[in-house]
N, C-alpha and C positions, 0 to 999 in steps of 0.2 A: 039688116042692122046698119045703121048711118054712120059715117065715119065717124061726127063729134060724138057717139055716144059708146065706139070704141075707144074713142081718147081720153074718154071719163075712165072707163073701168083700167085701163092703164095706168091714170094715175091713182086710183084708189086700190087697185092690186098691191102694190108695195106695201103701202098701209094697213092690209090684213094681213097681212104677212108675219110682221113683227112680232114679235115673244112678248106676247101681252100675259105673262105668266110668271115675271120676276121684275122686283122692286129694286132701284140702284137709290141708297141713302145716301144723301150729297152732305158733304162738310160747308158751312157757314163761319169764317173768323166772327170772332169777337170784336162789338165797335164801341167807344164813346159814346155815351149817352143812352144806350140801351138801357131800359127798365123793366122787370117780371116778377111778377106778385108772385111768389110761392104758398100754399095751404095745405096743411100736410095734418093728418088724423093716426091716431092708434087707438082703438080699445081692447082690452084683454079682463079675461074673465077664467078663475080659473080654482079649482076646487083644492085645498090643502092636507093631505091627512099626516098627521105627524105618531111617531109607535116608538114605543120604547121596551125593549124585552120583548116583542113579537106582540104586545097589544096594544091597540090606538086607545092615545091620551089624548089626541085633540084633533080635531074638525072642522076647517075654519074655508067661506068662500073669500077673496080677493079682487074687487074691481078694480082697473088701471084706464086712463084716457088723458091723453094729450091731445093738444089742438095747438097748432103753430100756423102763425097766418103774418108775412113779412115780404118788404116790397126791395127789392138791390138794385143799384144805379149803376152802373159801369163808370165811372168818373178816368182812369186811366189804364193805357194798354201799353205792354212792353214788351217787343217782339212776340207779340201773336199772342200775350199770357195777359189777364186780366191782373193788375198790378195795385190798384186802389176803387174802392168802393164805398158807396155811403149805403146805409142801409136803414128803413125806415118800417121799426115794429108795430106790430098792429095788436096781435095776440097768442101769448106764449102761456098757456096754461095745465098743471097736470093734476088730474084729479083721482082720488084714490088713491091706491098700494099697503102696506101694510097696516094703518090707520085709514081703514074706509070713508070716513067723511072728509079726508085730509086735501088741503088745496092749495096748490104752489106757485102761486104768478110768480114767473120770471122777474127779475130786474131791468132787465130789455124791455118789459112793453112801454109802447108810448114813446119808447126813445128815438132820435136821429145820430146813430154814428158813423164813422170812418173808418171803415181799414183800408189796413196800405201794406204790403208785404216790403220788406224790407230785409234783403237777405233769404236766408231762408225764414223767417220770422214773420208771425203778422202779427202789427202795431193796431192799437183800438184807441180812437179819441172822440170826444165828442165833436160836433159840427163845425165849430170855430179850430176845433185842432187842439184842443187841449184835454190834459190827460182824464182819465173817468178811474172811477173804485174801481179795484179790485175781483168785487166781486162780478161789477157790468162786464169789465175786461173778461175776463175767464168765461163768461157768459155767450159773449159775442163771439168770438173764439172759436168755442168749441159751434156755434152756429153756423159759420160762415168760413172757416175755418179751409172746411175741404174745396171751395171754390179758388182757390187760390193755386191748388195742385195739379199739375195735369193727372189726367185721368186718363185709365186703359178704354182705347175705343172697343163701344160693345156691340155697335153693328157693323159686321165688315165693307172695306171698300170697295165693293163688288158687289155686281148683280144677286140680290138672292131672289131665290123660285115661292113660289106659294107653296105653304105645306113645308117647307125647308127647318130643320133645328138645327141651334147653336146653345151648344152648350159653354157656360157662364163659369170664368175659375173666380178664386177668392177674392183679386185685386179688382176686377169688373164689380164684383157683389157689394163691396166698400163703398165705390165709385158709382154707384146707384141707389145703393141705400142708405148711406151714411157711414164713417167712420168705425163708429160705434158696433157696425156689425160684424165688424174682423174680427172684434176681440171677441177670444177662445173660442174660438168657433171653427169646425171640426166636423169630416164629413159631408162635406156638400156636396147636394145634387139638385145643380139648376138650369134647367131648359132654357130656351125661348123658339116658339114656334110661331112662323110666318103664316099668318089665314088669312090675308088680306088685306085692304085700305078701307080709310074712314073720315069723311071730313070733318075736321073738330076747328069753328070758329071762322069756319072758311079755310081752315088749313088743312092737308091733303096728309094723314098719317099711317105708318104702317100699324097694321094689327098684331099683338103676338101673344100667345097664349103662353103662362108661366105655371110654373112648377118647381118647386123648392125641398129639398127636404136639408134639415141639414143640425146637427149637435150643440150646444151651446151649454156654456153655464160648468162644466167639468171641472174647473178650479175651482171653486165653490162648494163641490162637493155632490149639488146634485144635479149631473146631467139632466138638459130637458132636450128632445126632439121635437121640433116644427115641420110641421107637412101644412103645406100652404100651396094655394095657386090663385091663378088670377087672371088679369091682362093688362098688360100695356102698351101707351099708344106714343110714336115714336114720331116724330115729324120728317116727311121723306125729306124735305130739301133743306134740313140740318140736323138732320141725326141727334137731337134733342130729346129730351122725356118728356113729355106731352102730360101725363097721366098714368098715375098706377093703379087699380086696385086691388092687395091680395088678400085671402082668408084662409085660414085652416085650423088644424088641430095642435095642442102643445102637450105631451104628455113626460114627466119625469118621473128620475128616481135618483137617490142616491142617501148617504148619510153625512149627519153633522155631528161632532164632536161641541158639548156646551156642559162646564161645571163636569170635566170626568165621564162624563155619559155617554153614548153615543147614539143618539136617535135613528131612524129612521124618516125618510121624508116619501110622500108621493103627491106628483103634482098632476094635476091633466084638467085641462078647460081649451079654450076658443082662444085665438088673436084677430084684428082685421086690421089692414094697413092701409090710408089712402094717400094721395100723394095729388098733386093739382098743380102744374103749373100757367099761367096766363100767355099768349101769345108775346112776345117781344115787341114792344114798340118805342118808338126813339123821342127822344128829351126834345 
């Protein structure tokens, strides 16, 4: 064996060496001029029996689906925090819920506005900067709203192993799902398990397989339990959400009090949840 072809496997010895068996998720600041399309889906479908005196008075199925599809600009940053934004609607639609054929375009589509956190506050104007209704405002808001907050990092700064779980508390579940999923919600149980890499766009992301269970709806009166899983894909070299998709089962129970009475409810049908974001590219 000839020495240059000992000198090769020396250098390439080191290189097999390495723990090719754990994913390190690198952090990315936030810059000016950064743009990403967000597209984000729900349908639910879900069977209703309603009983009064221990016998069913009514019967009734429920289809739900939103579609949200909207593009955010980074316009300014303050100390590392994303401070003002323009934000440009595409399509905010929900269809169904208690009136099946029922359909609610947003006030947002179509539009271009501005938020600006100011304080702890965020301010909504249209493009030139001047004030919008009331009801665009509240609209935009509750939209755009949690990008303004920091957020609990939900994958650690450290090496994870393939095969590795982390389990997910309530403030992480907010801070990836939205706002909206904090409220009364009760009982969580959520994974994320490391299977892998994947590259989505040319971009290099972790795999994680999810799993959720977790209460909701108890003020209300009738508890429903969600058992959902799925996968999402997390971008190594900024610990981003790439893409979600989850699905599973929704099954309730509880009573409501209407006119003196007290009913009985039971719910139980399907949810699926998707989520999409586009790569980051600069203005």
């Amino acid at each position: 064996m000839n020495a240059p072809y000992l000198a090769a496997i020396a250098l390439i010895a080191p290189l097999c060496s390495q723990d090719v068996d754990s994913i390190t998720f690198e952090r990315a600041p936030r810059q000016v001029g950064e743009q990403v399309t967000e597209v984000r889906s729900m349908n639910s479908e879900v069977e209703v029996e309603v009983s009064l005196g221990g016998e069913v008075i009514q019967r009734n199925s429920r289809g739900e689906s939103r579609d949200t599809e909207f593009r955010v600009e980074v316009l300014e940053i303050e100390e590392g925090r994303i401070s003002k934004l323009e934000i440009n609607t595409v399509k905010l639609v929900k269809l169904g819920g208690p009136t099946a054929e029922a359909k609610d375009v947003s006030p947002l589509a179509g539009l271009t506005l501005h938020a600006r956190l100011v304080g702890d506050e965020v301010e909504i104007t249209d493009a030139q900067g001047e004030p919008v209704e009331q009801e665009v405002e509240g609209a935009a808001k509750a939209l755009v709203g949690p990008m303004f907050k920091p957020k609990p990092r939900l994958i650690p700064d450290r090496p994870m192993k393939i095969g590795e779980t982390l389990n997910i508390d309530l403030d992480q579940m907010g801070a990836l799902m939205g706002p909206s999923s904090e409220d009364d919600t009760e009982d969580l149980e959520f994974t994320l398990t490391l299977t892998g890499t994947r590259s989505l766009d040319g971009i290099e992301c972790g795999v994680f397989e999810a799993a959720m269970k977790y209460t909701a709806g108890v003020s209300s009166g009738v508890a429903s339990r969600f058992d959902v899983d799925g996968e999402i894909l997390v971008e190594v070299a900024t610990s981003r959400i790439r893409s979600m998709v989850l699905g599973g089962e929704v099954e309730g129970s509880g009573e409501v009090k209407r006119g003196g009475q007290e009913y009985a409810v039971q719910v139980d049908g399907t949810i699926e949840v998707e989520f999409t974001r586009s790569r980051v590219t600069m203005r």
